[in-house]
C-alpha positions as CSV (number, residue, x, y, z in Angstrom):
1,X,0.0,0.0,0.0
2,X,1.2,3.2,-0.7
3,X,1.3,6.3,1.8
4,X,2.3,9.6,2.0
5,X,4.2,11.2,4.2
6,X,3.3,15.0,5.1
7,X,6.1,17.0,6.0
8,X,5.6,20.1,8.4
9,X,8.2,22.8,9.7
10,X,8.4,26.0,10.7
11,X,10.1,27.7,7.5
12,X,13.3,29.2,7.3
13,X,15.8,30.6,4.5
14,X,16.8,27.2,4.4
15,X,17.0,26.5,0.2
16,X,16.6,23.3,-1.4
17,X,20.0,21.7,-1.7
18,X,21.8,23.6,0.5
19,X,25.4,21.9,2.1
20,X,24.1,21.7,5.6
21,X,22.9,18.8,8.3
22,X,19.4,18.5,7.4
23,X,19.5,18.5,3.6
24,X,22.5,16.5,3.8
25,X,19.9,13.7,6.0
26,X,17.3,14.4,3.1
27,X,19.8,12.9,0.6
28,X,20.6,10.3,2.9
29,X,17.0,9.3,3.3
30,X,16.0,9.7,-0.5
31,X,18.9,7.6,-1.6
32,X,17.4,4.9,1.0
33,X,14.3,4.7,0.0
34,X,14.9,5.3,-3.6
35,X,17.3,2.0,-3.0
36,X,15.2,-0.1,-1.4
37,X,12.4,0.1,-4.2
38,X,9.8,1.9,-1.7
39,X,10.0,5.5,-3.4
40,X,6.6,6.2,-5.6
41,X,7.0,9.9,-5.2
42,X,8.2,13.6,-3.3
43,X,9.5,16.4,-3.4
44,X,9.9,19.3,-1.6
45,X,7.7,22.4,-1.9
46,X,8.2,26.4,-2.1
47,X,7.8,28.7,0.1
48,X,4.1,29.0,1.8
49,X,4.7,32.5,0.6
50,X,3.9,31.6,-2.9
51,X,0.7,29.9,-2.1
52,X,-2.6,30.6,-3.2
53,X,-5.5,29.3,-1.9
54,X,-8.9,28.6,-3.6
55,X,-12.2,28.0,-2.9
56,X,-16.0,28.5,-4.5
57,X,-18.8,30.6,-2.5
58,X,-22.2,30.9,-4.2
59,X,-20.9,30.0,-7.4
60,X,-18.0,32.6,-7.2
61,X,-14.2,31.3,-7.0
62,X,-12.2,33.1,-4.3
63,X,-8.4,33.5,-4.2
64,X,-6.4,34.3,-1.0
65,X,-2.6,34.7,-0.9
66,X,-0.4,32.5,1.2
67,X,-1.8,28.5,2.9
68,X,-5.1,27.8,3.9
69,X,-3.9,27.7,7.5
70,X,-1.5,30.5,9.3
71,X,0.7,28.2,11.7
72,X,4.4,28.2,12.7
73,X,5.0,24.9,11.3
74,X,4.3,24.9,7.3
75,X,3.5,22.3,4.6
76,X,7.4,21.8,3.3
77,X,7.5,18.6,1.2
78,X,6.3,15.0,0.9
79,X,7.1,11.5,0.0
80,X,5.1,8.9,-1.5
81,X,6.2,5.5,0.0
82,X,5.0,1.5,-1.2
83,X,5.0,0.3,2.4
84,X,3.6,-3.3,3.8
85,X,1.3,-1.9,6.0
86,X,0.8,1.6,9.0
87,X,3.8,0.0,11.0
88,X,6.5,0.0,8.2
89,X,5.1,3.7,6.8
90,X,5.5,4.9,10.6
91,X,8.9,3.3,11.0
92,X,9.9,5.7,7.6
93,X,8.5,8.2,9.3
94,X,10.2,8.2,12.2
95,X,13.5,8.1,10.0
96,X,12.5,11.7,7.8
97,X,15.2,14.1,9.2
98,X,12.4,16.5,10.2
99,X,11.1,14.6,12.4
100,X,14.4,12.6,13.3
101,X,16.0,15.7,13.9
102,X,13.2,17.2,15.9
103,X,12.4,19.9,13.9
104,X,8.9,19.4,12.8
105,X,6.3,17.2,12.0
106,X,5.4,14.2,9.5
107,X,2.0,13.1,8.9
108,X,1.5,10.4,7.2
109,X,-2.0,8.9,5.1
110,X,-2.8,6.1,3.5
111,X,-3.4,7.0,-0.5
112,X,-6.6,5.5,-1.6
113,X,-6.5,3.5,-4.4
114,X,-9.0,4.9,-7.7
C-alpha cells in the first residue's frame, strides 16, 4: 500500500539543496528509500509565501494569498512510500530528518487507491 508522508516545519531561509545537516539527512534518506524500491514519489515544496488558496462561495471562485492555514510549522515537502502496511510507513516516518531531527512534524495517510 502506498502512503504519503506530510512534512511540516516551521520555515526558514533554508534552500533546497543547500550543504548543511538536514538537507545532507534528506539525501541520505531519499537515496534509501529510492534503494530499497519503496520511493513512488516527493518532493519538496516552495515557500508558503507563494501559495494561493482557492475556494468557491455561491458559485464565485475566491483567491487568497499565502496556505489555507497561518501556523508556525508549514507544509514543506512529501514523500510517497510502497509500504507493507501503518507500522513499516510509521517506522519511515520516524526516519524523515524532520522529524528525526526534531524539527517538525510528519504526517503520514494512507493513498486511496482509484
Amino acid at each position: 500500500m502506498q502512503y504519503m508522508f506530510l512534512i511540516y516545519a516551521e520555515e526558514t531561509d533554508r534552500q533546497v539543496g543547500a550543504d548543511d545537516d538536514l538537507n545532507k539527512a534528506y539525501m541520505t534518506f531519499t537515496e534509501e528509500v529510492v534503494n530499497k524500491g519503496l520511493m513512488r514519489g516527493g518532493a519538496p515544496l516552495a515557500s508558503s509565501a507563494t501559495a494561493t488558496s482557492v475556494r468557491v462561495k455561491d458559485g464565485k471562485t475566491l483567491t487568497t494569498d499565502g496556505p489555507f492555514a497561518e501556523t508556525k510549522e508549514q507544509l514543506g515537502g512529501y514523500y510517497i512510500l510502497e509500504c507493507g502496511d501503518l507500522d513499516e510507513a510509521l517506522g519511515w516516518a520516524a526516519k524523515i530528518p524532520t522529524a528525526a531531527l526534531g524539527v517538525g512534524t510528519v504526517e503520514v495517510r494512507p493513498v486511496i487507491e482509484m
